[in-house]
N, C-alpha and C positions, 0 to 999 in steps of 0.2 A: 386480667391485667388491662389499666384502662391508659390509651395513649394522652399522656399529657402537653395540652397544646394552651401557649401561656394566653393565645389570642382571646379565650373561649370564658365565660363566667364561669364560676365556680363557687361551691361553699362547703363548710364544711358536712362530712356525710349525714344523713338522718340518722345512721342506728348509733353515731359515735359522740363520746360525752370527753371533754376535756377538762382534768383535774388540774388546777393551779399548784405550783410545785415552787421552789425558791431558784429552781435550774432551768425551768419554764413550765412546762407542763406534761402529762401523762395523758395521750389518748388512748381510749377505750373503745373496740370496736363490737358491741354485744352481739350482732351477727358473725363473728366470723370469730370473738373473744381473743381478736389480735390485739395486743398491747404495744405500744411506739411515744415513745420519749422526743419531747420535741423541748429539744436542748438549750433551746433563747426563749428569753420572753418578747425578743423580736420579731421570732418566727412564730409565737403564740399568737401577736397581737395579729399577724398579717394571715394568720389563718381562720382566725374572729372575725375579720376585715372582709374576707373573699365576697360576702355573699351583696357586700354594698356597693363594689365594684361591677361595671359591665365586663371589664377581662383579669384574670389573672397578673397580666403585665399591669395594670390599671392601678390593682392592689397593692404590688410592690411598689413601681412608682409615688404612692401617694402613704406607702411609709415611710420615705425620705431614705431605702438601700440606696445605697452610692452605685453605680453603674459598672464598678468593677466587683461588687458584693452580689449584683444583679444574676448571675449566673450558679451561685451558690446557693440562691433563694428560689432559683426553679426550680434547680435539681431536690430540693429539699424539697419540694412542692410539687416533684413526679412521681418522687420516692413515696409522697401520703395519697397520690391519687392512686397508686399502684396494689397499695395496700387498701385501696377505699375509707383509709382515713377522713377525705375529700372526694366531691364529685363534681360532675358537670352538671350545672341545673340546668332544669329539664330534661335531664335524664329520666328513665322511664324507673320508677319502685322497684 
């Protein structure tokens, strides 16, 4: 389990592939063959987004989440590093 800190960069994992889906999309995790539905294509795009960002807050910010949706889009974004959905770059391979 990796603690999710919004300060820190992030992108999404190296072994995980993200399928375009009409409800957002389906990620694939082929090290661990965890599957996780990532339920908006808002929360698709701002996980495409991480890696152009210096911080995770960065990412969300500069998708236009409103400040009270802001809290529901980290925890969304704990939940995919926890599962290594997402990581921290420069994290070690």
């Amino acid at each position: 389990m990796v603690a999710f800190d919004a300060e820190r960069p992030w992108r999404l994992g190296r072994q995980v592939a993200l399928r375009p889906e009409p409800f957002g999309a389906l990620a694939y995790h082929f090290g661990t063959r965890r599957l996780s539905f990532l339920k908006s294509p808002a929360l698709v795009g701002l996980v495409e987004s991480l890696e152009r960002h210096d911080s995770a807050r960065e990412a969300v910010a500069a998708a236009g989440v409103s400040d009270c949706e802001v809290p529901v889009y980290e925890k969304a974004l704990a939940r995919l590093a926890d599962t290594g959905m997402i990581e921290r770059r420069g994290a070690a391979a």
